[in-house]
PDB file of N, CA, C and O in Angstrom:
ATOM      1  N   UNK A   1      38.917 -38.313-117.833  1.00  0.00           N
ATOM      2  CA  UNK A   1      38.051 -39.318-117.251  1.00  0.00           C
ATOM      3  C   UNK A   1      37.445 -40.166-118.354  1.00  0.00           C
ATOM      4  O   UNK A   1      36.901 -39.693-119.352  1.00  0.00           O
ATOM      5  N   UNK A   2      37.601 -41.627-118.057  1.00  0.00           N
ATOM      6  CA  UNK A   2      37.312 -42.576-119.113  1.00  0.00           C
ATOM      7  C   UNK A   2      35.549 -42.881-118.829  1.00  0.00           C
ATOM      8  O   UNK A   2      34.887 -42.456-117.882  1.00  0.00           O
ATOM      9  N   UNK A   3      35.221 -43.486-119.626  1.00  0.00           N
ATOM     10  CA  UNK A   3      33.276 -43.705-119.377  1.00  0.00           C
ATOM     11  C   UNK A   3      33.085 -44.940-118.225  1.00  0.00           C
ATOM     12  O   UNK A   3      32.042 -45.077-117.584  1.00  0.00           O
ATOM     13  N   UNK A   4      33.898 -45.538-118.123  1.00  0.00           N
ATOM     14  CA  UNK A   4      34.153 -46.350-117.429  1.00  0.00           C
ATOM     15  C   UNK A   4      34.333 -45.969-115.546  1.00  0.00           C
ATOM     16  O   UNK A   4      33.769 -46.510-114.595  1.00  0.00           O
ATOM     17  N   UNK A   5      35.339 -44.844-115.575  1.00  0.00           N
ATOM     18  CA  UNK A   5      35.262 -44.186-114.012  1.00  0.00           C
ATOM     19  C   UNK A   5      33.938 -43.440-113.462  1.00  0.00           C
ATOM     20  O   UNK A   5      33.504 -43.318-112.316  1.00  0.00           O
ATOM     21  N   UNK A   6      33.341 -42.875-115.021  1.00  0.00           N
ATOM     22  CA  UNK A   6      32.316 -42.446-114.749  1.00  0.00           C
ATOM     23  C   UNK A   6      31.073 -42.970-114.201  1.00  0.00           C
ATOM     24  O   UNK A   6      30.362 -42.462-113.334  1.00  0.00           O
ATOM     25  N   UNK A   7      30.849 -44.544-115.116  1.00  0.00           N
ATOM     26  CA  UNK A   7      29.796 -45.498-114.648  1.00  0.00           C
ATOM     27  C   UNK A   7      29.892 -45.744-113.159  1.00  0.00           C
ATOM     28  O   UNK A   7      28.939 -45.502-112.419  1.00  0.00           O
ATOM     29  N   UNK A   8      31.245 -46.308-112.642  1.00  0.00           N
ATOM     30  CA  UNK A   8      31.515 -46.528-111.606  1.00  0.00           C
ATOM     31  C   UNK A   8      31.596 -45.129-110.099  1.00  0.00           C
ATOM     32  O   UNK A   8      31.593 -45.381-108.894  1.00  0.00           O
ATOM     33  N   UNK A   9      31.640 -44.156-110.563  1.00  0.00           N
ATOM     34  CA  UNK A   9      31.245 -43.006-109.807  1.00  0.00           C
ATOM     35  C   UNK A   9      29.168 -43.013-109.966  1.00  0.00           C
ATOM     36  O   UNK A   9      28.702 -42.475-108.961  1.00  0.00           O
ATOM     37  N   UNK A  10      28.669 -43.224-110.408  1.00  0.00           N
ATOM     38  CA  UNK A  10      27.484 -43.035-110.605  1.00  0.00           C
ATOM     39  C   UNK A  10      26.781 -44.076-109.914  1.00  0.00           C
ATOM     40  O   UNK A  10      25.703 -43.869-109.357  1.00  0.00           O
ATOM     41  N   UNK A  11      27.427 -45.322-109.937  1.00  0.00           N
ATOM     42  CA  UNK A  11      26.893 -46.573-109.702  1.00  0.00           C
ATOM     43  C   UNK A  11      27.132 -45.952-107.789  1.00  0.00           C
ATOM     44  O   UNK A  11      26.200 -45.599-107.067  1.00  0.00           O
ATOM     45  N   UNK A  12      28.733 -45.991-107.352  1.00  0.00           N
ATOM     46  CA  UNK A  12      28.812 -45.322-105.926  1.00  0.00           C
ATOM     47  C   UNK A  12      28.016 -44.740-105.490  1.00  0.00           C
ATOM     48  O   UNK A  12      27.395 -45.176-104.521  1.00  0.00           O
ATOM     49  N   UNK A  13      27.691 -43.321-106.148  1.00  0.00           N
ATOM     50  CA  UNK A  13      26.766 -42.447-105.518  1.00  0.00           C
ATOM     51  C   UNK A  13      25.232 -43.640-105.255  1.00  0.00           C
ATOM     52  O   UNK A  13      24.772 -44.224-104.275  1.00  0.00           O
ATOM     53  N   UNK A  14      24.969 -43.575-106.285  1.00  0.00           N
ATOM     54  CA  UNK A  14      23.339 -44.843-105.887  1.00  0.00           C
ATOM     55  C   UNK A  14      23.406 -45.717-104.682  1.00  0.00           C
ATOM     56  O   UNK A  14      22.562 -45.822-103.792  1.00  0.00           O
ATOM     57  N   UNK A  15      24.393 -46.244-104.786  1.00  0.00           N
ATOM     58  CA  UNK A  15      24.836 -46.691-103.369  1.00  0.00           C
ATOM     59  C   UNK A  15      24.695 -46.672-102.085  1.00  0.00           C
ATOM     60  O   UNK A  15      24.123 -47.430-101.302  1.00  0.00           O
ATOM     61  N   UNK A  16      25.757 -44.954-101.861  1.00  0.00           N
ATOM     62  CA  UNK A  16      25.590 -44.213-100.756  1.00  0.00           C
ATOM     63  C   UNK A  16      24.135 -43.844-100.383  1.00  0.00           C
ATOM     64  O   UNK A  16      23.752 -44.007 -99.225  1.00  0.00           O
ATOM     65  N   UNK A  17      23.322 -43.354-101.334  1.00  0.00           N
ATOM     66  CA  UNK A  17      22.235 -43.363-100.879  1.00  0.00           C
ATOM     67  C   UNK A  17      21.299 -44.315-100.911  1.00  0.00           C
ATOM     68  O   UNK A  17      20.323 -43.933-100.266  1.00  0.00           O
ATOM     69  N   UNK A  18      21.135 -45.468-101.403  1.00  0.00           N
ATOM     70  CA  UNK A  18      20.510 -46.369-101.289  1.00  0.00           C
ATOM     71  C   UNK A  18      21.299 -47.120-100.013  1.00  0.00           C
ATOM     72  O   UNK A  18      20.388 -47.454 -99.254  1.00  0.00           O
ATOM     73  N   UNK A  19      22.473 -47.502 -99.480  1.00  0.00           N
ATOM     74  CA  UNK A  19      22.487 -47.735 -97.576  1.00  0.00           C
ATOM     75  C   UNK A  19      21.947 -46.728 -97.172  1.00  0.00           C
ATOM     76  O   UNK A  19      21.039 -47.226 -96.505  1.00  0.00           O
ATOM     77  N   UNK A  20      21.817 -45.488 -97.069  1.00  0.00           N
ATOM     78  CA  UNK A  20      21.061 -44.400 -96.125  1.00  0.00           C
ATOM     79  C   UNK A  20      20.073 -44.637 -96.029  1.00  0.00           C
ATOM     80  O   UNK A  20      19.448 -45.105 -95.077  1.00  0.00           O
ATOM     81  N   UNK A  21      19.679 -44.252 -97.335  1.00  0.00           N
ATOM     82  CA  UNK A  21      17.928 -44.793 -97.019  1.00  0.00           C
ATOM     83  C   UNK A  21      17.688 -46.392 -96.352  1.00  0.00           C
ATOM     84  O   UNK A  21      16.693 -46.636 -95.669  1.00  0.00           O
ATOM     85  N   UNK A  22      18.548 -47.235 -96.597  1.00  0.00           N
ATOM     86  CA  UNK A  22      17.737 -48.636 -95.894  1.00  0.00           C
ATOM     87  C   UNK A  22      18.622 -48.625 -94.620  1.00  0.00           C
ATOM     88  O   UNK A  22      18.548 -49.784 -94.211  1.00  0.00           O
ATOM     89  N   UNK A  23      19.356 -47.980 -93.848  1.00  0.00           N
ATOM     90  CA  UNK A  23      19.920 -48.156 -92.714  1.00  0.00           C
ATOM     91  C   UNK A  23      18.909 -47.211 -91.605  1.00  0.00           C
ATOM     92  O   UNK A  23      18.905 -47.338 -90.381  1.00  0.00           O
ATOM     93  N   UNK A  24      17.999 -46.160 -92.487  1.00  0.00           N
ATOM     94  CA  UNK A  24      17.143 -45.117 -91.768  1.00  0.00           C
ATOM     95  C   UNK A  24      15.663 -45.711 -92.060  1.00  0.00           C
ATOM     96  O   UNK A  24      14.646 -45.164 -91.634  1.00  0.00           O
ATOM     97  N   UNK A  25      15.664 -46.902 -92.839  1.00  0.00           N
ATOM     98  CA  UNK A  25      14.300 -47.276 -92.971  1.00  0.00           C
ATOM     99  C   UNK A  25      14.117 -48.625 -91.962  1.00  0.00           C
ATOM    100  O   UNK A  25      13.093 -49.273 -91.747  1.00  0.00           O
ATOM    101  N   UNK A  26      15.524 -48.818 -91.408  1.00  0.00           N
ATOM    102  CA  UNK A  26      15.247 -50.124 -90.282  1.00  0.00           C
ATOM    103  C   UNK A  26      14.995 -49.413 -89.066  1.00  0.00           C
ATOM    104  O   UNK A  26      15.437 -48.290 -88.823  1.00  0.00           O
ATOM    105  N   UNK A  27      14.204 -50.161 -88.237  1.00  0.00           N
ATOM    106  CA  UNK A  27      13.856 -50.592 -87.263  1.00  0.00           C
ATOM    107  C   UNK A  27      15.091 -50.585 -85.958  1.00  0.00           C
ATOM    108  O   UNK A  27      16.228 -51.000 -86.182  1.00  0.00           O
ATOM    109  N   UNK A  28      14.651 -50.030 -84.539  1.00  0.00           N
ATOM    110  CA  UNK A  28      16.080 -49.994 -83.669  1.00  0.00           C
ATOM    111  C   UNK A  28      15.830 -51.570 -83.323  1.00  0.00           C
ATOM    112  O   UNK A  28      15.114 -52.358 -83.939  1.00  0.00           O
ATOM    113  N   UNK A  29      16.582 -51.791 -82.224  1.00  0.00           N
ATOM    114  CA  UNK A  29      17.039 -52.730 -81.623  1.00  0.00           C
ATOM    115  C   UNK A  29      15.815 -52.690 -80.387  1.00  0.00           C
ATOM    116  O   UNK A  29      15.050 -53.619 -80.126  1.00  0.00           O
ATOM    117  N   UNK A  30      15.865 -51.330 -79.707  1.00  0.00           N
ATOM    118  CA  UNK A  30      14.795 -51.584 -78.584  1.00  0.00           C
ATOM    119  C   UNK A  30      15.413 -52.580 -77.411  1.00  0.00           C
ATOM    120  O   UNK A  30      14.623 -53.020 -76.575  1.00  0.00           O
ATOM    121  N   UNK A  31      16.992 -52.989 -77.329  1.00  0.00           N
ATOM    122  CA  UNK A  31      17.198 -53.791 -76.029  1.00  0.00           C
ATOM    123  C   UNK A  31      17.154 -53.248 -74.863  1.00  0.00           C
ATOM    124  O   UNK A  31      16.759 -53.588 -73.748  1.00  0.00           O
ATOM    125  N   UNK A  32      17.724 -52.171 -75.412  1.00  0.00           N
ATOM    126  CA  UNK A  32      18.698 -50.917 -74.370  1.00  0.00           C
ATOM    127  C   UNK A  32      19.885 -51.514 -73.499  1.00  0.00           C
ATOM    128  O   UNK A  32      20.946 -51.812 -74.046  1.00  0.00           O
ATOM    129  N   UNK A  33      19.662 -51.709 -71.940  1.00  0.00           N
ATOM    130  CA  UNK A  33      20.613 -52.004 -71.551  1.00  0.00           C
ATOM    131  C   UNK A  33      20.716 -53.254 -70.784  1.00  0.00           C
ATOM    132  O   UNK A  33      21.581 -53.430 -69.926  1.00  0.00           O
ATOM    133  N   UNK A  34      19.572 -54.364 -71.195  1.00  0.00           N
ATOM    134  CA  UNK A  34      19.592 -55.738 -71.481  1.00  0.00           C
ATOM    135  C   UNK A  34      20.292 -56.106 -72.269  1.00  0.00           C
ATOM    136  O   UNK A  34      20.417 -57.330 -72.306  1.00  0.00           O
ATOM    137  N   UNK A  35      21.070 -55.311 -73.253  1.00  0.00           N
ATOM    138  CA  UNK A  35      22.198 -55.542 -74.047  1.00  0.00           C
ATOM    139  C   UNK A  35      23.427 -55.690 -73.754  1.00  0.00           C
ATOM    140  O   UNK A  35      24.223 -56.360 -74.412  1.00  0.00           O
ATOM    141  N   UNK A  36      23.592 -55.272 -73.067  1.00  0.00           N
ATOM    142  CA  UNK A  36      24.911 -55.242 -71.795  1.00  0.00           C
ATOM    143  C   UNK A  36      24.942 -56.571 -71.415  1.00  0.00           C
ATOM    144  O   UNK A  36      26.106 -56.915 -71.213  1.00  0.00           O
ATOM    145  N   UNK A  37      24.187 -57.413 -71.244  1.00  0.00           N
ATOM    146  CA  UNK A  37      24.282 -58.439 -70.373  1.00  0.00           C
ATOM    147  C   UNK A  37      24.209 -59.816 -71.366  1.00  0.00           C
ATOM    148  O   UNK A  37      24.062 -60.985 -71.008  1.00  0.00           O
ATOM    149  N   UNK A  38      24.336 -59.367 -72.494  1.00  0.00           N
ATOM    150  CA  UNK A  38      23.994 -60.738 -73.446  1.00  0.00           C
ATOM    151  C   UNK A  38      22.469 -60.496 -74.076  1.00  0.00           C
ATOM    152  O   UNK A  38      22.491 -60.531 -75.306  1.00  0.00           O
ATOM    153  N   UNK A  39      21.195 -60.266 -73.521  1.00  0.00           N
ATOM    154  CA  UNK A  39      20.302 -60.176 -74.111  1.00  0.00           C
ATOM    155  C   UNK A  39      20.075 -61.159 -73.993  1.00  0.00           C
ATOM    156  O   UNK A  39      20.873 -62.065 -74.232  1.00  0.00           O
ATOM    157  N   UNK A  40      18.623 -61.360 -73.486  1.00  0.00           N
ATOM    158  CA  UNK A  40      17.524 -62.547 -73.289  1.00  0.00           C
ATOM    159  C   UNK A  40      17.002 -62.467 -74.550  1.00  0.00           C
ATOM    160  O   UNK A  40      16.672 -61.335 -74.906  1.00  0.00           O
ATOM    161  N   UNK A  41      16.818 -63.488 -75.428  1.00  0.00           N
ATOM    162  CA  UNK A  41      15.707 -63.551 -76.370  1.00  0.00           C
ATOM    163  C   UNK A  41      15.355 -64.603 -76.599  1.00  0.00           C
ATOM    164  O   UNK A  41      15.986 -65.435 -77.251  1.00  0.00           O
ATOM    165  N   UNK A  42      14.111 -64.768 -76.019  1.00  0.00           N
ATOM    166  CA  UNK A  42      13.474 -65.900 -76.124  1.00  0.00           C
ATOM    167  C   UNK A  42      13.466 -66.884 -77.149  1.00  0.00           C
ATOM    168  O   UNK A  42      14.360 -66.355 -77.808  1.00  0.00           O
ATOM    169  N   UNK A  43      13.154 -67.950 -77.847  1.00  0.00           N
ATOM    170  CA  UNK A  43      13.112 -68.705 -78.950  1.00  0.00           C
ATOM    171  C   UNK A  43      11.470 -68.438 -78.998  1.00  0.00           C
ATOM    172  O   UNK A  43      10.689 -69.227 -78.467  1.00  0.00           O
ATOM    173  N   UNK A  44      11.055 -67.293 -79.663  1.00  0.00           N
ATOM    174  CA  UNK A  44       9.496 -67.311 -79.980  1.00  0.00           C
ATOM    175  C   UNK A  44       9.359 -67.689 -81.706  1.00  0.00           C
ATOM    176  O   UNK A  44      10.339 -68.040 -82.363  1.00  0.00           O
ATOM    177  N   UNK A  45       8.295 -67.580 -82.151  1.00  0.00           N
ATOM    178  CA  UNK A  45       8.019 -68.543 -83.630  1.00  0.00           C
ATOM    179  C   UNK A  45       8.537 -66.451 -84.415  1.00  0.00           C
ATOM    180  O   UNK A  45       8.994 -66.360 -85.554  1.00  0.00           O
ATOM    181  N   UNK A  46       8.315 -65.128 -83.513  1.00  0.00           N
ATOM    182  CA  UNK A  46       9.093 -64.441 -84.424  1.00  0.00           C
ATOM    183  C   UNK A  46      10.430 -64.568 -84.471  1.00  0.00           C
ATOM    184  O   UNK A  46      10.917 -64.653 -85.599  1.00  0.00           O
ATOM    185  N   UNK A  47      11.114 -64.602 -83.598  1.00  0.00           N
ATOM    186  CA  UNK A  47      12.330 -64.679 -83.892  1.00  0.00           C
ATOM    187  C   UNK A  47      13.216 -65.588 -84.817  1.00  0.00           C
ATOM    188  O   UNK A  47      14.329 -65.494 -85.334  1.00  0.00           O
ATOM    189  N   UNK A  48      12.099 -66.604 -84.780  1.00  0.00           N
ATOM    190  CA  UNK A  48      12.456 -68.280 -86.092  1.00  0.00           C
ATOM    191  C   UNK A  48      12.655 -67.248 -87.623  1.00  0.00           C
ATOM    192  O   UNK A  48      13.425 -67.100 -88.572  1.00  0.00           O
ATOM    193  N   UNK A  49      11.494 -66.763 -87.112  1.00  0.00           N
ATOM    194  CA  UNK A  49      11.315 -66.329 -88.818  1.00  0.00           C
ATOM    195  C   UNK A  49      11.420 -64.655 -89.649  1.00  0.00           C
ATOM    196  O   UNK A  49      11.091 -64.183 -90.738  1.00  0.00           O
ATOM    197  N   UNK A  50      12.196 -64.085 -88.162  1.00  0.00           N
ATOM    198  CA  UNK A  50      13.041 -62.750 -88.713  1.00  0.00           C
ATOM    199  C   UNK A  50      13.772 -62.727 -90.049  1.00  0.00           C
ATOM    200  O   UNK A  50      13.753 -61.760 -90.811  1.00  0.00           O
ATOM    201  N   UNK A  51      14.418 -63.867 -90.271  1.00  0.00           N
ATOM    202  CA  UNK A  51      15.383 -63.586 -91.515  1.00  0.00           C
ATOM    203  C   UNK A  51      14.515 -63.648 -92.937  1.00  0.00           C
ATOM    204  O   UNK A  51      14.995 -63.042 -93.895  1.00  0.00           O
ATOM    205  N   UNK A  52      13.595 -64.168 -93.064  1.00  0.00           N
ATOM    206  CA  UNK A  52      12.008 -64.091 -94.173  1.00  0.00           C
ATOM    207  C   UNK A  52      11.442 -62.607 -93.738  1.00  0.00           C
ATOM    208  O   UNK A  52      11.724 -61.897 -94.703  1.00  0.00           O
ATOM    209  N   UNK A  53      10.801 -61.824 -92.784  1.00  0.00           N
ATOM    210  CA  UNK A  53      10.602 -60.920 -92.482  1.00  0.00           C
ATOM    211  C   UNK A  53      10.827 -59.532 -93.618  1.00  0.00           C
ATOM    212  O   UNK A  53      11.471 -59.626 -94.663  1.00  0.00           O
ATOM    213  N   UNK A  54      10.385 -58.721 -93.306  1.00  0.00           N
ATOM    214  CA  UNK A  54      10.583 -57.041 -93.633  1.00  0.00           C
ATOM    215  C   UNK A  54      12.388 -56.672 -93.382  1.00  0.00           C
ATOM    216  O   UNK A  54      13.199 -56.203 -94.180  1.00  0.00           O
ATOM    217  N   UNK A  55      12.555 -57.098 -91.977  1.00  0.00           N
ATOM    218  CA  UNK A  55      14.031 -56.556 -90.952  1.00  0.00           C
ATOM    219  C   UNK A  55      14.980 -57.413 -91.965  1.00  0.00           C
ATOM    220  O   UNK A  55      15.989 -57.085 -92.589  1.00  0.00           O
ATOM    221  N   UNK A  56      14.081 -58.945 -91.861  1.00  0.00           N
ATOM    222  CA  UNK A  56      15.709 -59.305 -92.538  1.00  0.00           C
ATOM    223  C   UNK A  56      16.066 -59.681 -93.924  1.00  0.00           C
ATOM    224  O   UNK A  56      17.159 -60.008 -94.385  1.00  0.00           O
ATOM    225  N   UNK A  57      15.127 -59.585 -94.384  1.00  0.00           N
ATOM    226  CA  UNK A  57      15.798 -58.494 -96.414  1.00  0.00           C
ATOM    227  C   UNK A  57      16.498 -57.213 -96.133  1.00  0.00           C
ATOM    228  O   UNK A  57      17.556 -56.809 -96.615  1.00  0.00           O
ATOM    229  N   UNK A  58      15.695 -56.638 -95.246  1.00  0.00           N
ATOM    230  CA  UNK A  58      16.604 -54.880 -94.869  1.00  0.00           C
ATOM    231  C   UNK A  58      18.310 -55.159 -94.669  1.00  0.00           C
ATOM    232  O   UNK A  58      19.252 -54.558 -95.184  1.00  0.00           O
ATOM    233  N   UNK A  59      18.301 -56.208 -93.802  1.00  0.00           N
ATOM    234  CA  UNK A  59      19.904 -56.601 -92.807  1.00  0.00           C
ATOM    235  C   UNK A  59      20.518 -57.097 -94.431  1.00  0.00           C
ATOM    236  O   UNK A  59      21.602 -56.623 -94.768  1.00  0.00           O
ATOM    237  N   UNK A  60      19.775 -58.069 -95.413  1.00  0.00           N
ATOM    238  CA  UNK A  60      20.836 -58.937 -96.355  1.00  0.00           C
ATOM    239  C   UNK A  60      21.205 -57.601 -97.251  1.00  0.00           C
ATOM    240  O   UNK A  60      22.402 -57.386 -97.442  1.00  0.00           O
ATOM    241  N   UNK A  61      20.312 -56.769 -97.762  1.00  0.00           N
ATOM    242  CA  UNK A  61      20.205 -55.720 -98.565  1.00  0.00           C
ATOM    243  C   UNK A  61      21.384 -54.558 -98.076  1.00  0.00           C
ATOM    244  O   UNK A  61      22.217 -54.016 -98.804  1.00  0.00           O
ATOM    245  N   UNK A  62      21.147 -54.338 -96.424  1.00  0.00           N
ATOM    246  CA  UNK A  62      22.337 -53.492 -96.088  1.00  0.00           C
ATOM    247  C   UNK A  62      23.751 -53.922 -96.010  1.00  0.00           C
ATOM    248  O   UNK A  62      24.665 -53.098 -95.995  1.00  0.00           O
ATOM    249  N   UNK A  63      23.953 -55.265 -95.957  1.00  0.00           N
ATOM    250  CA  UNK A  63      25.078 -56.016 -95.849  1.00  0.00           C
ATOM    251  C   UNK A  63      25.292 -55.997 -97.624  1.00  0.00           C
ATOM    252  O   UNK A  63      26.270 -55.290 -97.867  1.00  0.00           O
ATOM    253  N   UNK A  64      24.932 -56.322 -98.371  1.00  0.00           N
ATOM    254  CA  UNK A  64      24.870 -56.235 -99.328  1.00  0.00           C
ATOM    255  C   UNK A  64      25.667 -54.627-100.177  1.00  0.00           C
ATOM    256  O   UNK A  64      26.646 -54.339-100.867  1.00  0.00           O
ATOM    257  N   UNK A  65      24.465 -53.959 -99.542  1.00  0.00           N
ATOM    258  CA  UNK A  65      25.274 -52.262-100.671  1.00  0.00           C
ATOM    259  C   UNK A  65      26.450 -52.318 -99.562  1.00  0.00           C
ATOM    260  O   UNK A  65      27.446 -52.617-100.220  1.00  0.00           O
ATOM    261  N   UNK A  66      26.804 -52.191 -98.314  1.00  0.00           N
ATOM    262  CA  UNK A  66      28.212 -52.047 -97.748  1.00  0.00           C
ATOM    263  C   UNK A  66      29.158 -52.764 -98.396  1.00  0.00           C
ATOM    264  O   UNK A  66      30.245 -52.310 -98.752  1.00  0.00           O
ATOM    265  N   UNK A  67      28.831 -53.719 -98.538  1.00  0.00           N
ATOM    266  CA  UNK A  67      30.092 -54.262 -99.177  1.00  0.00           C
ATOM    267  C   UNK A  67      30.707 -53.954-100.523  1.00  0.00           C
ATOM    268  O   UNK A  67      31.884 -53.937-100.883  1.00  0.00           O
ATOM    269  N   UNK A  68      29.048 -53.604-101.460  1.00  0.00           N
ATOM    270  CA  UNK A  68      29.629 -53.012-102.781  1.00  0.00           C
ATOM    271  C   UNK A  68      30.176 -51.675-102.242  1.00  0.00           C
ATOM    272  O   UNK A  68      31.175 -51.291-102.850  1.00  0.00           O
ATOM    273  N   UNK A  69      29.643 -50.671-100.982  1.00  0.00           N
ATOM    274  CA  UNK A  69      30.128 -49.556-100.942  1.00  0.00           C
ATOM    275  C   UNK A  69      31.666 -49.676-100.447  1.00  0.00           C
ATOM    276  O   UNK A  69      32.281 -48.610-100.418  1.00  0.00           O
ATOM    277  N   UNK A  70      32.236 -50.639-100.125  1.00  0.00           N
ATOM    278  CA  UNK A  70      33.676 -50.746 -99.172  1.00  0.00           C
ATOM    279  C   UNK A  70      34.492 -51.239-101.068  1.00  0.00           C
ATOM    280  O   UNK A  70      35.099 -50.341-101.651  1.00  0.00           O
ATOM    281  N   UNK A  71      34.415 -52.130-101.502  1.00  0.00           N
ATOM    282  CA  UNK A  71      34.826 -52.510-102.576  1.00  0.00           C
ATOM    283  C   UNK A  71      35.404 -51.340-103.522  1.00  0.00           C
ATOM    284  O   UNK A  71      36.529 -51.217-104.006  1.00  0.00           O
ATOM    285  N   UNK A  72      33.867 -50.239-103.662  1.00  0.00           N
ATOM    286  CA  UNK A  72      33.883 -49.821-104.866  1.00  0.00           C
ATOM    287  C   UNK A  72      34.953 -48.270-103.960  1.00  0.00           C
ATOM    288  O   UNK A  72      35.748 -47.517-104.522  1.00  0.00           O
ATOM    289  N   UNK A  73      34.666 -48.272-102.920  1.00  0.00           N
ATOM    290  CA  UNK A  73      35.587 -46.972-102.262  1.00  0.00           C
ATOM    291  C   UNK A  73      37.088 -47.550-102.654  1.00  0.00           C
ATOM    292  O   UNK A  73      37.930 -46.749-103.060  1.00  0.00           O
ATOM    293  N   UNK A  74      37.293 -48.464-102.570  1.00  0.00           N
ATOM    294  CA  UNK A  74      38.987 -49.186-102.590  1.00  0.00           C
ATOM    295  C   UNK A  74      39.381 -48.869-104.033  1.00  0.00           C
ATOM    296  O   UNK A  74      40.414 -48.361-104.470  1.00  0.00           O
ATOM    297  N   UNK A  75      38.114 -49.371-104.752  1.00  0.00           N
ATOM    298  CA  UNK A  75      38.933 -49.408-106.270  1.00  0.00           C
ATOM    299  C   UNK A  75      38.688 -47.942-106.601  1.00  0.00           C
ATOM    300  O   UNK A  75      39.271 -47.739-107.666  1.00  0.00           O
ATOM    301  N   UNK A  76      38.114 -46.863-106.196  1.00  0.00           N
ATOM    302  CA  UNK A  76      37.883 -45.428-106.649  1.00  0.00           C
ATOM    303  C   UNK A  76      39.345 -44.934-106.057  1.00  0.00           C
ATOM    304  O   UNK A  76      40.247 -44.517-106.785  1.00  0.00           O
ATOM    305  N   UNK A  77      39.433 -45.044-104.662  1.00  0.00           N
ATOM    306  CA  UNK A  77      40.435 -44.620-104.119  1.00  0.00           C
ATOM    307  C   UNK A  77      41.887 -44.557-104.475  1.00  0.00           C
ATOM    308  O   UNK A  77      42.666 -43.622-104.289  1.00  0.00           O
ATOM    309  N   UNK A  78      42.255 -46.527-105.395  1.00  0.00           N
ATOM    310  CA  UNK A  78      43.643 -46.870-105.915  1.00  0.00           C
ATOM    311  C   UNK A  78      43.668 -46.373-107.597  1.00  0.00           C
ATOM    312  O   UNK A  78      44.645 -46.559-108.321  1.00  0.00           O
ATOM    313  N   UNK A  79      42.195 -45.607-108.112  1.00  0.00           N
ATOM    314  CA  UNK A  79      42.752 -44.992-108.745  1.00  0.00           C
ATOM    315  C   UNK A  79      42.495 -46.197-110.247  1.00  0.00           C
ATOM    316  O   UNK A  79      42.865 -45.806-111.355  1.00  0.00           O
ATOM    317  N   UNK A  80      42.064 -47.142-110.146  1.00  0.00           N
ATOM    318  CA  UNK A  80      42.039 -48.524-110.436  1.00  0.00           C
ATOM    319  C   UNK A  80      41.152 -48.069-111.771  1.00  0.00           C
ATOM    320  O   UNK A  80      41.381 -48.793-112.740  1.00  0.00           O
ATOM    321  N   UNK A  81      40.456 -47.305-111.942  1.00  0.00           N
ATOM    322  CA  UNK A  81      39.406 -47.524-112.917  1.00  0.00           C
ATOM    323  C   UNK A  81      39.928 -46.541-113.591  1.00  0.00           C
ATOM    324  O   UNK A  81      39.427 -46.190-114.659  1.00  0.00           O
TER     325      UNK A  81
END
């Protein structure tokens, strides 16, 4: 094992647990089964400004490590590093 697979195994693990923790530190949905139907949501001044919010740094942040976590699974997996 080169220092290099190693960084990149270390960096993964931080990862995995850094989405856990911010996928268990969000907030549900709360539609239930108004969801089924499309979901009413009003145009209120919160919903304008969800993506500035607490929720939606959480959403860019989780979109964020998934993608390093999908990336870095591909290149661990092919063996690449």
């Amino acid at each position: 094992m080169n220092a290099l697979s190693i960084v990149v195994g270390l960096l993964y693990a931080v990862i995995c647990v850094a989405l856990v923790v911010i996928v268990l530190s969000q907030e549900g949905k709360e539609q239930g089964l108004g969801a089924i139907g499309g979901g009413f949501t009003p145009d209120t001044y919160w919903n304008k400004i969800k993506g500035r919010s607490r929720e939606g740094m959480l959403k860019k942040i989780t979109v964020l490590c998934s993608v390093l976590f999908v990336v870095l699974s591909v290149l661990l997996s092919m063996s690449f590093l």
